[in-house]
C-alpha distance (Angstrom), angle and dihedral (degrees) to the residues before:
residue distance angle dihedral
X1 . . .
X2 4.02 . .
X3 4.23 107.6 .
X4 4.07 82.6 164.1
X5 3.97 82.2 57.3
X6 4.07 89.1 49.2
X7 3.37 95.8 37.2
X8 4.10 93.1 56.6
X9 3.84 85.5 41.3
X10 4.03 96.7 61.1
X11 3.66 88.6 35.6
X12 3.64 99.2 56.8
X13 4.16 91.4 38.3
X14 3.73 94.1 44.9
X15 3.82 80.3 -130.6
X16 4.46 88.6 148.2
X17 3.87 77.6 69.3
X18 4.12 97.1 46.7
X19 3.95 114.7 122.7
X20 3.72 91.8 -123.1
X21 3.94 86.4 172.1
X22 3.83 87.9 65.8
X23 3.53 95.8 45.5
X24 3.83 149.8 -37.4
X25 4.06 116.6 -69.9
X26 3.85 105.0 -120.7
X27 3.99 118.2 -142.6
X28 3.89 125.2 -177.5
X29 4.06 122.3 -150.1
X30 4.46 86.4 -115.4
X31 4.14 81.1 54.3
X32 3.76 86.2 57.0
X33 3.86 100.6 37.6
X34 4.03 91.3 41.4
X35 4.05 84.6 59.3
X36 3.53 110.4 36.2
X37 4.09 98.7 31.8
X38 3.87 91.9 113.2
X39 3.84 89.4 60.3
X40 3.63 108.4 107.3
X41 3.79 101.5 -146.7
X42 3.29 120.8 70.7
X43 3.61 97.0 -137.0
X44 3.51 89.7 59.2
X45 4.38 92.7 51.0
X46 3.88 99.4 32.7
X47 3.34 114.9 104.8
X48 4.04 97.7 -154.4
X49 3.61 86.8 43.5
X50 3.76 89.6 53.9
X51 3.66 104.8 41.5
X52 3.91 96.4 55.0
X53 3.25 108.4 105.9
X54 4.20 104.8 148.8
X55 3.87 95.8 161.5
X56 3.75 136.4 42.1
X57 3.57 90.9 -119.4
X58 3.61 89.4 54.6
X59 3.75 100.8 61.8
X60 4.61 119.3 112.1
X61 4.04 93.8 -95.9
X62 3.96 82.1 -109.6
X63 3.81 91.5 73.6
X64 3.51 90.3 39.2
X65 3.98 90.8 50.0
X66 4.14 95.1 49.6
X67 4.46 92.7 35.5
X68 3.71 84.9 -102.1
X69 3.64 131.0 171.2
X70 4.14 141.5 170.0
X71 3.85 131.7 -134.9
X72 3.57 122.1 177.8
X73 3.80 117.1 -122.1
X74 3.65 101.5 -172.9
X75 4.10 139.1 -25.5
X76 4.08 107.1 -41.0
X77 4.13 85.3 -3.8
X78 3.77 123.9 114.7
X79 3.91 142.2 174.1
X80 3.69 116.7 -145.0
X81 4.00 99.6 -152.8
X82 3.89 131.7 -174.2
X83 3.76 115.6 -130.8
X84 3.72 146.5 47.4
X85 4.02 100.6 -38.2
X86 3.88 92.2 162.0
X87 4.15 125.6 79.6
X88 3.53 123.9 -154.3
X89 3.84 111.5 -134.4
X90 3.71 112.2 -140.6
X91 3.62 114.3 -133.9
X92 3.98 120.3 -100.2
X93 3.73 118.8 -115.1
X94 3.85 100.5 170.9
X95 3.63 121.2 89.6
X96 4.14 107.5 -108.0
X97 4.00 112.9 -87.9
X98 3.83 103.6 -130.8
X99 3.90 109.5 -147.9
X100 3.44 126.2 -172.0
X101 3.87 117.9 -139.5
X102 3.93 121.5 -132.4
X103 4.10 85.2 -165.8
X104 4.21 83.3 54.5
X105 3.68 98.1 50.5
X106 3.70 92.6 42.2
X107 4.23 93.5 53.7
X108 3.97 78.9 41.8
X109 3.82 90.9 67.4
X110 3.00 94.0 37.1
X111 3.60 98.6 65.5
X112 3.78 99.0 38.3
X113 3.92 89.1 51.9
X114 4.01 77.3 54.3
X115 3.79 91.4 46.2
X116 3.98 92.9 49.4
X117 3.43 101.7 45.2
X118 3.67 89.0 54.2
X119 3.69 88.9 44.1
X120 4.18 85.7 60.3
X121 3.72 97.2 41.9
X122 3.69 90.1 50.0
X123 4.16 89.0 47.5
X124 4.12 84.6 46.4
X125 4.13 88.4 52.8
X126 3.67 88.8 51.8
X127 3.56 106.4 43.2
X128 3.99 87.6 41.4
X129 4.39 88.7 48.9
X130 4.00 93.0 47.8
């Protein structure tokens, strides 16, 4: 993870001083690329790279600093957002329910009526062909 990337990102978009109480700051994947493509690494210039942040703990220390975190609104579009963007999923102490689809069963049949009628056409073709 590149905080030197973040770092020069919010510095040259002024985003430490966006009203992120009025709405969500807005950054493209050119944004990042036109300010970090002097970087060497490519974790530290790749947009994809850059913008993955699936855990708390893996947030640029500046998100982490100002309760930061990033959503993706559409391909090479993100929203930085302040708050608590991360759930904690309790552990499960139940044994698993197994359930049994009707919808699965159903699509089951289906394909192994599929599956035997090309069985017997292929059994037809080669009783017909010897």
């Amino acid at each position: 993870m590149s905080h030197k990337s973040w770092e020069l990102l919010f510095n040259h978009y002024n985003i430490h001083k966006h009203n992120f109480s009025k709405e969500p700051y807005i950054i493209t994947a050119d944004n990042i690329k036109e300010v970090t493509k002097h970087l060497k690494k490519t974790g530290d210039r790749e947009p994809r790279i850059l913008c993955k942040h699936d855990t708390r703990e893996k947030r640029p220390q500046v998100f982490i600093d100002n309760d930061l975190f990033m959503l993706p609104i559409k391909n090479g579009t993100y929203a930085i957002i302040q708050g608590e963007g991360y759930v904690d999923i309790p552990d499960i102490s139940v044994p698993p329910t197994i359930y049994k689809s009707a919808l699965w069963e159903f699509a089951f049949t289906d394909i192994m009526d599929y599956n035997s009628i090309q069985l017997i056409k292929s059994a037809k073709f080669s009783i017909a062909t010897s």
